[in-house]
mmJSON file of the N, C-alpha and C atoms, coordinates in Angstrom:
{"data_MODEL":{"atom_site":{
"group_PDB":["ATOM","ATOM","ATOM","ATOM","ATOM","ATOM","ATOM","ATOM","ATOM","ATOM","ATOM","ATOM","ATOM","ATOM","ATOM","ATOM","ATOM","ATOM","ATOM","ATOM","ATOM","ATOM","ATOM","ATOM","ATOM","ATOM","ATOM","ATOM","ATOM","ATOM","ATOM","ATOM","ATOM","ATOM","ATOM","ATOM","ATOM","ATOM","ATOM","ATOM","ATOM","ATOM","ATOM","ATOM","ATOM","ATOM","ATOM","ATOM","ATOM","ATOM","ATOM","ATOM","ATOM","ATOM","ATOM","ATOM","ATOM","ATOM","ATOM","ATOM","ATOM","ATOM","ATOM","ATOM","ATOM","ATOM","ATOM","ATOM","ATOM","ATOM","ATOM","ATOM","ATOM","ATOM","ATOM","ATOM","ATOM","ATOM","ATOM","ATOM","ATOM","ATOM","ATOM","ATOM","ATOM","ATOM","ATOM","ATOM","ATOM","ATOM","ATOM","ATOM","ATOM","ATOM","ATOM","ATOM","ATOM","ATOM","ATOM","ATOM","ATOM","ATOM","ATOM","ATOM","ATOM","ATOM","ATOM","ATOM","ATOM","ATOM","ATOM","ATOM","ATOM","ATOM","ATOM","ATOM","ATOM","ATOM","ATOM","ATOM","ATOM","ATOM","ATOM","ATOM","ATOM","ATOM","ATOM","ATOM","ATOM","ATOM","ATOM","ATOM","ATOM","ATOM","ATOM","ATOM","ATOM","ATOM","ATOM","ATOM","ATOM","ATOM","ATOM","ATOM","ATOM","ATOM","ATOM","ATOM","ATOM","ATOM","ATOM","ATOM","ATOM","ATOM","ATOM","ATOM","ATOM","ATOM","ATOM","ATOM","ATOM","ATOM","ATOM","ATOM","ATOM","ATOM","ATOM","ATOM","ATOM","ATOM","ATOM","ATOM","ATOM","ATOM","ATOM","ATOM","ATOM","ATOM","ATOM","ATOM","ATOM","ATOM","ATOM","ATOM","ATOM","ATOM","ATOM","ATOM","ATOM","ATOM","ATOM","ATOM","ATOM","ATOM","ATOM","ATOM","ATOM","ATOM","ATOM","ATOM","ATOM","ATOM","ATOM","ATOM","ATOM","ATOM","ATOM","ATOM","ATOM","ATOM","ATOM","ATOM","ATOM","ATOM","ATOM","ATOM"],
"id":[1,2,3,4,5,6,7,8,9,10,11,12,13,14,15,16,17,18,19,20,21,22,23,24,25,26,27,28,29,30,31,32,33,34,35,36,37,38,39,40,41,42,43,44,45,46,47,48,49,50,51,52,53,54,55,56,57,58,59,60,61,62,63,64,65,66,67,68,69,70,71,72,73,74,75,76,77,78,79,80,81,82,83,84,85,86,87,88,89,90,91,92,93,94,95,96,97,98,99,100,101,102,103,104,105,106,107,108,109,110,111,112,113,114,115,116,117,118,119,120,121,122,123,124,125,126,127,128,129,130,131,132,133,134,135,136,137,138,139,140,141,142,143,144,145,146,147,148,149,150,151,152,153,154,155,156,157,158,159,160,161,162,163,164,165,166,167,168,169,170,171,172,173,174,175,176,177,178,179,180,181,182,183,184,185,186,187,188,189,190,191,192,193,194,195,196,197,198,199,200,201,202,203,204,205,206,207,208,209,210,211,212,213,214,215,216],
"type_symbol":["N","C","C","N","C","C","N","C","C","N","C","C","N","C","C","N","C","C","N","C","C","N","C","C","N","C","C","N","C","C","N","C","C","N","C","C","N","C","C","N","C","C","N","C","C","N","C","C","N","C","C","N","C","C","N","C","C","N","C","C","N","C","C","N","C","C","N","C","C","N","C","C","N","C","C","N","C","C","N","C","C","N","C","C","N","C","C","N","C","C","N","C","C","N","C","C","N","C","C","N","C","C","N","C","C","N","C","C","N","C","C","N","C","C","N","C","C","N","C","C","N","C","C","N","C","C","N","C","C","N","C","C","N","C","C","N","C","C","N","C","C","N","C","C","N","C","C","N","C","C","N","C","C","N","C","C","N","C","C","N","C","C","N","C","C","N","C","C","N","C","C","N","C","C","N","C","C","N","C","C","N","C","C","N","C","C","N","C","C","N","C","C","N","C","C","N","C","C","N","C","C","N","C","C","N","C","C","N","C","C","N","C","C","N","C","C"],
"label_atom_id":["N","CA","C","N","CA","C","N","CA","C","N","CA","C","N","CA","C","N","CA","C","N","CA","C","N","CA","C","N","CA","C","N","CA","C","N","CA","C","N","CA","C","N","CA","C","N","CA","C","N","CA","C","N","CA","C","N","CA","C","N","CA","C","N","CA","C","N","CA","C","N","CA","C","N","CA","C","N","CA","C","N","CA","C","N","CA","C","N","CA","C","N","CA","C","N","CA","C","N","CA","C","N","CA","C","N","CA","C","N","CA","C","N","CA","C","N","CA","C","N","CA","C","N","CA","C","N","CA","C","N","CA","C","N","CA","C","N","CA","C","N","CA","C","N","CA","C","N","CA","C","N","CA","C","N","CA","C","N","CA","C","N","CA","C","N","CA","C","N","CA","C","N","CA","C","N","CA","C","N","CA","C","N","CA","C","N","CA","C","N","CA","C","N","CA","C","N","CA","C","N","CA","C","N","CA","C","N","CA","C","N","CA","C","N","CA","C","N","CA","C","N","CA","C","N","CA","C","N","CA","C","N","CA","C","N","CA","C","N","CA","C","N","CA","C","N","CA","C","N","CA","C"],
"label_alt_id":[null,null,null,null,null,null,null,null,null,null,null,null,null,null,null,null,null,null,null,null,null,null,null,null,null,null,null,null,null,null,null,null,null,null,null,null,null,null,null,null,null,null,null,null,null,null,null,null,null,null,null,null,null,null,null,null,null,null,null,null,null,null,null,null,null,null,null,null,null,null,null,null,null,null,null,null,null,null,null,null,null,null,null,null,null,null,null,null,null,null,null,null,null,null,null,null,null,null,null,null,null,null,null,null,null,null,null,null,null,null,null,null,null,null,null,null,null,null,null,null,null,null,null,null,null,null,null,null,null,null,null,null,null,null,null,null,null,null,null,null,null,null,null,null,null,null,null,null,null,null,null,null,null,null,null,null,null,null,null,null,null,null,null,null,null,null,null,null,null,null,null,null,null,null,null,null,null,null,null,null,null,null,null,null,null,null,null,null,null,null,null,null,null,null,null,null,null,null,null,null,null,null,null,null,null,null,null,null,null,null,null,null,null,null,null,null],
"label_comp_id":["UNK","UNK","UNK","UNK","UNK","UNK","UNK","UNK","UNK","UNK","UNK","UNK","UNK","UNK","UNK","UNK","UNK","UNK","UNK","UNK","UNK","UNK","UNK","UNK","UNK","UNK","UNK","UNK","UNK","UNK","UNK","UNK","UNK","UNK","UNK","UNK","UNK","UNK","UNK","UNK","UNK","UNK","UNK","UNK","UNK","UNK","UNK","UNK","UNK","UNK","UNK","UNK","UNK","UNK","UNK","UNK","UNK","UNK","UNK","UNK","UNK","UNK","UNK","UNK","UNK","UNK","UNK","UNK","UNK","UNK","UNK","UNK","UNK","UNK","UNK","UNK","UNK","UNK","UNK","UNK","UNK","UNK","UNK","UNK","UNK","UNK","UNK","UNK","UNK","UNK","UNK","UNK","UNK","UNK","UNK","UNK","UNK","UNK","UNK","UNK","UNK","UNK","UNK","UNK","UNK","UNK","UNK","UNK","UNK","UNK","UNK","UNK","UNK","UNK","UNK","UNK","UNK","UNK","UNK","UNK","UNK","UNK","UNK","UNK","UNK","UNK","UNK","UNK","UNK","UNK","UNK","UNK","UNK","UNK","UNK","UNK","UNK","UNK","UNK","UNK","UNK","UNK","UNK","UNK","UNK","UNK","UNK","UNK","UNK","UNK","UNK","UNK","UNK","UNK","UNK","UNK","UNK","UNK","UNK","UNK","UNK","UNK","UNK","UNK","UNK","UNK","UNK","UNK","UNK","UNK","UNK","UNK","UNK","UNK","UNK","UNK","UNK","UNK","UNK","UNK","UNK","UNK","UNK","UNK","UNK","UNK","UNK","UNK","UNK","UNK","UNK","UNK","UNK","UNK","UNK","UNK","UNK","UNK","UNK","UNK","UNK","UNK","UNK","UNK","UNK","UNK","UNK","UNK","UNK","UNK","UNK","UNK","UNK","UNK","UNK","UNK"],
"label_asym_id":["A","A","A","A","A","A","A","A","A","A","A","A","A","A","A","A","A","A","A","A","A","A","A","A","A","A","A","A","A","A","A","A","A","A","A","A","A","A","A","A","A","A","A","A","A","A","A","A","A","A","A","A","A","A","A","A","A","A","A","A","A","A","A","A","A","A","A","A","A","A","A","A","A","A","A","A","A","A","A","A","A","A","A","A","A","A","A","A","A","A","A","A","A","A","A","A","A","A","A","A","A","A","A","A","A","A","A","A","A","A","A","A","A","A","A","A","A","A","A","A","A","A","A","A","A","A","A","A","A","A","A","A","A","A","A","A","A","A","A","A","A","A","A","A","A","A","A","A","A","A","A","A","A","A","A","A","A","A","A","A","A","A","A","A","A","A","A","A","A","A","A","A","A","A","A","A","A","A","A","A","A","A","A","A","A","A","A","A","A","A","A","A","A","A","A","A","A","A","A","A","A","A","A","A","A","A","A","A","A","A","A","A","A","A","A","A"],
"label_entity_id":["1","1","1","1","1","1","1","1","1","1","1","1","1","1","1","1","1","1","1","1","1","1","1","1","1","1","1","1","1","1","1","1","1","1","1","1","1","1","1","1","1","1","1","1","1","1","1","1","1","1","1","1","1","1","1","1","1","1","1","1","1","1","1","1","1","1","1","1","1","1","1","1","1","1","1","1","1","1","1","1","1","1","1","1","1","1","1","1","1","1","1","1","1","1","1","1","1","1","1","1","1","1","1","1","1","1","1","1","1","1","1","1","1","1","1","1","1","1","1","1","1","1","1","1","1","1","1","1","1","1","1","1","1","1","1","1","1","1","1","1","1","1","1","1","1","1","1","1","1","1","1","1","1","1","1","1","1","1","1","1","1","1","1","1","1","1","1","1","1","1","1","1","1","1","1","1","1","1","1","1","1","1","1","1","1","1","1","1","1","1","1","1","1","1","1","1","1","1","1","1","1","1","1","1","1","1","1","1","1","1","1","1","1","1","1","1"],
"label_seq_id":[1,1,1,2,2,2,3,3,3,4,4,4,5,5,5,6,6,6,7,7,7,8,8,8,9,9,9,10,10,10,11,11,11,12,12,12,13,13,13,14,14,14,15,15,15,16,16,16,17,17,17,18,18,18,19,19,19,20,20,20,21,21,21,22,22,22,23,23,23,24,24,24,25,25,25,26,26,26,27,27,27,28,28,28,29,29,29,30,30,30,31,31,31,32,32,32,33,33,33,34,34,34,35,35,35,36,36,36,37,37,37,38,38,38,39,39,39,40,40,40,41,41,41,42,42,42,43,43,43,44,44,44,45,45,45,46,46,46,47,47,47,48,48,48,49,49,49,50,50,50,51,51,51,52,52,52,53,53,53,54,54,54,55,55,55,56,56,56,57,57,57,58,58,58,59,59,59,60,60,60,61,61,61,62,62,62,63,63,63,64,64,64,65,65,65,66,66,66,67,67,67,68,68,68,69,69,69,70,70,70,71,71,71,72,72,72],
"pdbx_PDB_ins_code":[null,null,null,null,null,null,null,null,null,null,null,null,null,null,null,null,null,null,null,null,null,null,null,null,null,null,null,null,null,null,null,null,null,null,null,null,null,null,null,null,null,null,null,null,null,null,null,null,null,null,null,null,null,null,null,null,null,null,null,null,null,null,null,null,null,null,null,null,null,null,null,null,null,null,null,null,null,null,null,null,null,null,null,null,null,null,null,null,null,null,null,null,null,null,null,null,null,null,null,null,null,null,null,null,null,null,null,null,null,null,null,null,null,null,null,null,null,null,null,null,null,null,null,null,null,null,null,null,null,null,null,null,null,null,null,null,null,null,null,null,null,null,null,null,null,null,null,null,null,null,null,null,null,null,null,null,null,null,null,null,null,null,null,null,null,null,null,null,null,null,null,null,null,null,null,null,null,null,null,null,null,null,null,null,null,null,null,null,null,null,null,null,null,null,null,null,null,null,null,null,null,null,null,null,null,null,null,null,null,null,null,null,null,null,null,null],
"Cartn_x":[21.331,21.314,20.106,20.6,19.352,18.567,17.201,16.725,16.225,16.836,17.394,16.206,15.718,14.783,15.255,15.116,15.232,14.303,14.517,13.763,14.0,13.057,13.635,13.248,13.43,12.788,13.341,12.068,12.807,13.286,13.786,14.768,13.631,12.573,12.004,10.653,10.52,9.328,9.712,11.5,11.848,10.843,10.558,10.28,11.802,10.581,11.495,12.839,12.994,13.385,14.633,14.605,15.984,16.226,17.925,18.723,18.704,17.878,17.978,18.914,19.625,21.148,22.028,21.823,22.785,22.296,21.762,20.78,21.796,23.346,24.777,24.132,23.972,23.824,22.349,21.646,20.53,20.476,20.845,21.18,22.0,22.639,23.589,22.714,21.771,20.757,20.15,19.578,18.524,19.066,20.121,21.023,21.432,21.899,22.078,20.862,19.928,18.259,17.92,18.038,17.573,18.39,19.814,20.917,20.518,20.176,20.113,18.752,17.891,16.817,16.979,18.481,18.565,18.322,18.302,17.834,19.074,19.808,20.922,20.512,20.768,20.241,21.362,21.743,22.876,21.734,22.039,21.371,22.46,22.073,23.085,22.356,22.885,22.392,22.725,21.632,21.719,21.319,21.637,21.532,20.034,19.246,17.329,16.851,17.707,17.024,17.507,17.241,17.896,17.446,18.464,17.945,18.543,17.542,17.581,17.712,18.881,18.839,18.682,17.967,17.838,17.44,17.589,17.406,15.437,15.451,13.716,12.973,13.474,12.63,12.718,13.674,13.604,12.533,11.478,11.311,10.101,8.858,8.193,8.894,9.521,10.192,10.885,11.516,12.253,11.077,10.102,9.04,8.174,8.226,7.665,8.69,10.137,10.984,11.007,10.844,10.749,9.794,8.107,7.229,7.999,8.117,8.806,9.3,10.385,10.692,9.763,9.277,8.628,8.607,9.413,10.147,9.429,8.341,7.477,5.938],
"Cartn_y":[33.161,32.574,33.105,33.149,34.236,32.713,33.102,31.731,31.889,31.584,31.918,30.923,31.407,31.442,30.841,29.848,29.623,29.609,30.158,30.52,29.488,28.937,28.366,28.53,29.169,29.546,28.712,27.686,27.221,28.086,27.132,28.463,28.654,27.513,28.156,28.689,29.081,29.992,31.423,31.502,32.897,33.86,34.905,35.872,35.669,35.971,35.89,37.004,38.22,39.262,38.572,37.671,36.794,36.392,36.084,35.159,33.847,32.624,31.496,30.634,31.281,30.527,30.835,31.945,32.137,32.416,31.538,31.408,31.911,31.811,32.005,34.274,34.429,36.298,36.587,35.786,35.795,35.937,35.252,35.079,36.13,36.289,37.863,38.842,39.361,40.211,40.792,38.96,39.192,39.339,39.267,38.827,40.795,41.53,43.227,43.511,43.511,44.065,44.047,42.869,42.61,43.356,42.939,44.021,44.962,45.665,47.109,47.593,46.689,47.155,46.803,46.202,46.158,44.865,43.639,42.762,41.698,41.022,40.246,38.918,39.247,38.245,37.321,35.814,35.267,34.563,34.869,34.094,32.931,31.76,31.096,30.409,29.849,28.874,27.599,26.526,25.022,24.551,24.292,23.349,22.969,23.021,23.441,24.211,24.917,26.137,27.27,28.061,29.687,29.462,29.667,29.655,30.863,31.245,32.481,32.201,32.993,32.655,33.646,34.14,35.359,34.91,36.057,35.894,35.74,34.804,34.699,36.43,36.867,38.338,39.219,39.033,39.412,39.082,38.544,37.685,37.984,39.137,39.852,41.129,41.569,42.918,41.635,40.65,39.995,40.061,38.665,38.482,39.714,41.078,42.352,42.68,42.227,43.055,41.602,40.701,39.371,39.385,40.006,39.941,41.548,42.339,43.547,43.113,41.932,41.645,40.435,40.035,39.417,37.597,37.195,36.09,35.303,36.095,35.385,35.686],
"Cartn_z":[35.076,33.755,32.983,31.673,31.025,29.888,30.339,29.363,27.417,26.725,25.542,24.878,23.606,22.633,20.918,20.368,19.286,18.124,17.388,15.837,15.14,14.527,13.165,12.236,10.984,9.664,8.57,7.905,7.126,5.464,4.986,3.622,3.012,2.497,1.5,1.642,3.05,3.276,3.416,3.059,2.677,1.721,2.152,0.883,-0.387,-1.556,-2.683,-2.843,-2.183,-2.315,-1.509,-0.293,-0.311,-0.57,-1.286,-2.03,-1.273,-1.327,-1.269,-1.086,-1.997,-2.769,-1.758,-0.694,0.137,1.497,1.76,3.362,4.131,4.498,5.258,5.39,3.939,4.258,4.412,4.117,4.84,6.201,6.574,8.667,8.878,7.961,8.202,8.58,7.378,7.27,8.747,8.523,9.74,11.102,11.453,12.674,12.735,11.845,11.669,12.076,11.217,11.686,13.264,13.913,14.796,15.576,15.585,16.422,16.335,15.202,15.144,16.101,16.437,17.029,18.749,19.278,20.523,20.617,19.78,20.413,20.143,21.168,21.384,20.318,19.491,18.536,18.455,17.353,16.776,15.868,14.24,13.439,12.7,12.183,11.166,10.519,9.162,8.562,8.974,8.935,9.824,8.653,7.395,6.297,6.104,6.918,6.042,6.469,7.729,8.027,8.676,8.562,9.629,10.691,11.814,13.062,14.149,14.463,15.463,16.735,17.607,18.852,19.686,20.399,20.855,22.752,23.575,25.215,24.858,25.755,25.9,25.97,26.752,27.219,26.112,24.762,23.663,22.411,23.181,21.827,21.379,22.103,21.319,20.584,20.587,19.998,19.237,19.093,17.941,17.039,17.627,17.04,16.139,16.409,15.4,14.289,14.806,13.586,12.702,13.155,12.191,11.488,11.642,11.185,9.948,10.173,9.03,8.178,8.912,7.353,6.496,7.008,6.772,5.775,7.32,7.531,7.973,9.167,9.916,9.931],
"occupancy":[1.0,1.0,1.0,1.0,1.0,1.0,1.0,1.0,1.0,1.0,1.0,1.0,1.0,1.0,1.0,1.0,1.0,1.0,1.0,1.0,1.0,1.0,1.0,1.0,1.0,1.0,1.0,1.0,1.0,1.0,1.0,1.0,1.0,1.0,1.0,1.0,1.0,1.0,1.0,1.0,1.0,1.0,1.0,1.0,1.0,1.0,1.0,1.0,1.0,1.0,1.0,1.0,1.0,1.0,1.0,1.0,1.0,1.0,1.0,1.0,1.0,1.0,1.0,1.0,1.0,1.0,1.0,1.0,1.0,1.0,1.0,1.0,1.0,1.0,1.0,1.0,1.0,1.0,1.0,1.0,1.0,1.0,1.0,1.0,1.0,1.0,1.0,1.0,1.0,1.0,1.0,1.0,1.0,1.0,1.0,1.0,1.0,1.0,1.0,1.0,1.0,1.0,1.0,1.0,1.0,1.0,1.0,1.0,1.0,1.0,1.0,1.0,1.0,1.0,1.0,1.0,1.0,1.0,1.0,1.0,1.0,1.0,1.0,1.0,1.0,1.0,1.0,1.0,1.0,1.0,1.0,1.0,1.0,1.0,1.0,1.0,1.0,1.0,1.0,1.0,1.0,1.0,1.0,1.0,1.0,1.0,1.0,1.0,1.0,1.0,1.0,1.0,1.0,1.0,1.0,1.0,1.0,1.0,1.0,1.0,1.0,1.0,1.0,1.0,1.0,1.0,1.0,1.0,1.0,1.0,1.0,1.0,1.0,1.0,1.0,1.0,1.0,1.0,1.0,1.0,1.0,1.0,1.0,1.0,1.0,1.0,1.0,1.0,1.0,1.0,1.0,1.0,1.0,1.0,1.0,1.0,1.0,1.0,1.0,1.0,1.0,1.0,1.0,1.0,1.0,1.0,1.0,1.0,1.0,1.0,1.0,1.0,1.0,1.0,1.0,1.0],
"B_iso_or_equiv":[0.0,0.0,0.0,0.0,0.0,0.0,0.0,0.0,0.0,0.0,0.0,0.0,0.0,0.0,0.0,0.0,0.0,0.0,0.0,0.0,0.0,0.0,0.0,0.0,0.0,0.0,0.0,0.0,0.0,0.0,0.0,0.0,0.0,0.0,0.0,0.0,0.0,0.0,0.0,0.0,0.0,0.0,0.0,0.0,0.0,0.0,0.0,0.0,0.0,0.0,0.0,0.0,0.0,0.0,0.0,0.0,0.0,0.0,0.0,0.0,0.0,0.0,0.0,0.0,0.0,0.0,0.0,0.0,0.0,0.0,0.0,0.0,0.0,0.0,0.0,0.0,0.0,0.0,0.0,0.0,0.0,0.0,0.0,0.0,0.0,0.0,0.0,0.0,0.0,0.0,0.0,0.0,0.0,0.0,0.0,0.0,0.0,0.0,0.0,0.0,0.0,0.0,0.0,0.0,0.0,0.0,0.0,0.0,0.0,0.0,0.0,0.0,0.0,0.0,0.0,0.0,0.0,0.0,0.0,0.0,0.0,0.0,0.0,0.0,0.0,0.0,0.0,0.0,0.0,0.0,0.0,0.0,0.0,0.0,0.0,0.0,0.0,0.0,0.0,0.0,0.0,0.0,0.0,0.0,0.0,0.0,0.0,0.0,0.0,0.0,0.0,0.0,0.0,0.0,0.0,0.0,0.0,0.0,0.0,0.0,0.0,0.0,0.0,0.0,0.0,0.0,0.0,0.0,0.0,0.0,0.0,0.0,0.0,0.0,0.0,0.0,0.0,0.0,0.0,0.0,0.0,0.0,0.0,0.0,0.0,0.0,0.0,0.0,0.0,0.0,0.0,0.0,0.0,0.0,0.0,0.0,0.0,0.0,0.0,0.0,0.0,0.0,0.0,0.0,0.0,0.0,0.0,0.0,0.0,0.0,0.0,0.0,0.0,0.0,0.0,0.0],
"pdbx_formal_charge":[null,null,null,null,null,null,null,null,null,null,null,null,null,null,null,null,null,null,null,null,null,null,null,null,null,null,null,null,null,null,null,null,null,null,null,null,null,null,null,null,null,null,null,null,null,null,null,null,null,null,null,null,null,null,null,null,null,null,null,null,null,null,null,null,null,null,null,null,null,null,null,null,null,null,null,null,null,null,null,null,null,null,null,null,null,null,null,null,null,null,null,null,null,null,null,null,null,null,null,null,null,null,null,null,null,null,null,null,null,null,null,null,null,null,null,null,null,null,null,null,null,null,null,null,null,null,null,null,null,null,null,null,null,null,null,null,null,null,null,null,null,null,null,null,null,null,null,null,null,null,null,null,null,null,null,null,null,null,null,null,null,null,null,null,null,null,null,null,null,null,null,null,null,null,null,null,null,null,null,null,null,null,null,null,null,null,null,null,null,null,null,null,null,null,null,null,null,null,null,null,null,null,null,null,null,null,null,null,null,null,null,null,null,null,null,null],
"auth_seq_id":[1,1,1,2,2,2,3,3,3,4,4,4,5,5,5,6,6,6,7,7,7,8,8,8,9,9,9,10,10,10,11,11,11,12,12,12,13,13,13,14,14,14,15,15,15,16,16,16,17,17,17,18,18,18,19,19,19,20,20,20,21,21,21,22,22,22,23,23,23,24,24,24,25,25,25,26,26,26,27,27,27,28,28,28,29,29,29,30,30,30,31,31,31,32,32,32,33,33,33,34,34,34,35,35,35,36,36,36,37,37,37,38,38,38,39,39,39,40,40,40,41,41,41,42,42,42,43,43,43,44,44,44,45,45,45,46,46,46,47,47,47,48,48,48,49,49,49,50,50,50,51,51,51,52,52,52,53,53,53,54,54,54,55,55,55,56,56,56,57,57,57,58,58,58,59,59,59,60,60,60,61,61,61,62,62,62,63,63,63,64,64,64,65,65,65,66,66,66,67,67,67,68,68,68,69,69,69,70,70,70,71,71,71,72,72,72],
"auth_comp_id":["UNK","UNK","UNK","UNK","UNK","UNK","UNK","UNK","UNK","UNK","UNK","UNK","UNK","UNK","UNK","UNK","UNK","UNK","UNK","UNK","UNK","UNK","UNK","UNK","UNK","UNK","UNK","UNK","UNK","UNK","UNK","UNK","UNK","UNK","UNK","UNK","UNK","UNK","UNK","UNK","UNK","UNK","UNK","UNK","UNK","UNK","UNK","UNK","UNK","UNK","UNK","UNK","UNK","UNK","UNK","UNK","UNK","UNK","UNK","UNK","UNK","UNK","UNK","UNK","UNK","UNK","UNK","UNK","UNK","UNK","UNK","UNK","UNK","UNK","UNK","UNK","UNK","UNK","UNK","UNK","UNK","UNK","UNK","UNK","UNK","UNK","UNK","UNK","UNK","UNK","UNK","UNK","UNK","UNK","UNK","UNK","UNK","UNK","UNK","UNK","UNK","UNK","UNK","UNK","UNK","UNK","UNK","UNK","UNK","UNK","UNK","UNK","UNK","UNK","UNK","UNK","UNK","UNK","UNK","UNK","UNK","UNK","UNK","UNK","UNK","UNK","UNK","UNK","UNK","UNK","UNK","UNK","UNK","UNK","UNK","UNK","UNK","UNK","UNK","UNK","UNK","UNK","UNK","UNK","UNK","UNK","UNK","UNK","UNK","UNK","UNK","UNK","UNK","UNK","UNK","UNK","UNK","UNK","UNK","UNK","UNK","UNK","UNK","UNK","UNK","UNK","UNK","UNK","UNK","UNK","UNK","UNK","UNK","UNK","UNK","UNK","UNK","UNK","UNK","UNK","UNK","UNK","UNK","UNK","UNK","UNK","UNK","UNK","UNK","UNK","UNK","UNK","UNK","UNK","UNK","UNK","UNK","UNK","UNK","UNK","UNK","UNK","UNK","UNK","UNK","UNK","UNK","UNK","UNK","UNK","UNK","UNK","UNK","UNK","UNK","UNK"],
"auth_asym_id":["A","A","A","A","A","A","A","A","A","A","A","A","A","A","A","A","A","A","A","A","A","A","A","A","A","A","A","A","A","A","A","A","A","A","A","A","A","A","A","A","A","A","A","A","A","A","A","A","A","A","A","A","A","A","A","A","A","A","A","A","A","A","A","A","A","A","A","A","A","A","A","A","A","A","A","A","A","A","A","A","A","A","A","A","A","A","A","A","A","A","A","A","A","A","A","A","A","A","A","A","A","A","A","A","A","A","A","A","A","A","A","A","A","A","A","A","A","A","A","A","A","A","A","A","A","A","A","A","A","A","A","A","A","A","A","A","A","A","A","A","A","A","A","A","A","A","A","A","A","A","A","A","A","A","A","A","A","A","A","A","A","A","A","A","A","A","A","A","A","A","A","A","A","A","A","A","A","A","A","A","A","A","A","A","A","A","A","A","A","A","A","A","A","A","A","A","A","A","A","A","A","A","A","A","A","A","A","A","A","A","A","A","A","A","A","A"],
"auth_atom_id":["N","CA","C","N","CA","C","N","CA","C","N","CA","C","N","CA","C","N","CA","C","N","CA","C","N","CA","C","N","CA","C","N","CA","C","N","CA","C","N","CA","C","N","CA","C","N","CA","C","N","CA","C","N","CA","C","N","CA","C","N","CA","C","N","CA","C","N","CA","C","N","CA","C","N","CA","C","N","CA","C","N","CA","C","N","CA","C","N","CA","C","N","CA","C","N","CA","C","N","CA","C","N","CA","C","N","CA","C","N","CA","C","N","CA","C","N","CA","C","N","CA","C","N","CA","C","N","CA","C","N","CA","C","N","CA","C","N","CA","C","N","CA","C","N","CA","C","N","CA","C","N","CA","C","N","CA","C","N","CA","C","N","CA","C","N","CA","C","N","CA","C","N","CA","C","N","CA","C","N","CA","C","N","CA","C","N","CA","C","N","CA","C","N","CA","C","N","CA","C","N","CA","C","N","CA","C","N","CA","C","N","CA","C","N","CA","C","N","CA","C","N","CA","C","N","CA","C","N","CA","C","N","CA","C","N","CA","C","N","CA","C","N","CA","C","N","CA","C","N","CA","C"],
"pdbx_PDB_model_num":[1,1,1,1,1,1,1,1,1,1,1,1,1,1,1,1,1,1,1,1,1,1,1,1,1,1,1,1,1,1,1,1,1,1,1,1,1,1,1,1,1,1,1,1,1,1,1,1,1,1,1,1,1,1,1,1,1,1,1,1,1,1,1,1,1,1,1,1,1,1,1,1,1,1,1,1,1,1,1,1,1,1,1,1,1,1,1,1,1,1,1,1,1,1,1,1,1,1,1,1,1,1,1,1,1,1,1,1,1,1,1,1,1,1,1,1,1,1,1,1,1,1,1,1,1,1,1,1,1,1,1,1,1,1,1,1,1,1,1,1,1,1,1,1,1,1,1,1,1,1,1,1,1,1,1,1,1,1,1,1,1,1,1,1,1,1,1,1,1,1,1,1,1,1,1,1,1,1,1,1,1,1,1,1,1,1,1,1,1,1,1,1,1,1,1,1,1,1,1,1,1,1,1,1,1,1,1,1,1,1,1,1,1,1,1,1]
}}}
């Protein structure tokens, strides 16, 4: 069993350059990015906040591409 990691970002400590209004492609965004860098991500919107789910052993390499965009 792989031990799994949750994010939570709330909406409005988004950078402005994300649409707010649509936290749902926000989690999209960030959920591609992260894939794209190898990391088994699942992002969604939870009604006050984005939440990231990623495998624990992922979660400094999450944790750097989260800081890029600068989410975190």
């Amino acid at each position: 069993m792989t031990a799994i990691t949750t994010i939570r970002i709330d909406h409005s400590t988004l950078p402005e350059r994300f649409d707010r209004a649509r936290p749902d492609a926000v989690a999209e965004v960030i959920e591609v990015t992260l894939r794209k860098d190898g990391i088994n991500a699942e992002a969604s919107d939870v009604i006050s906040h984005l939440k990231i789910e990623l495998p624990t052993a992922q979660l400094v390499a999450a944790a750097a591409v989260l800081a890029e965009l600068q989410v975190i």
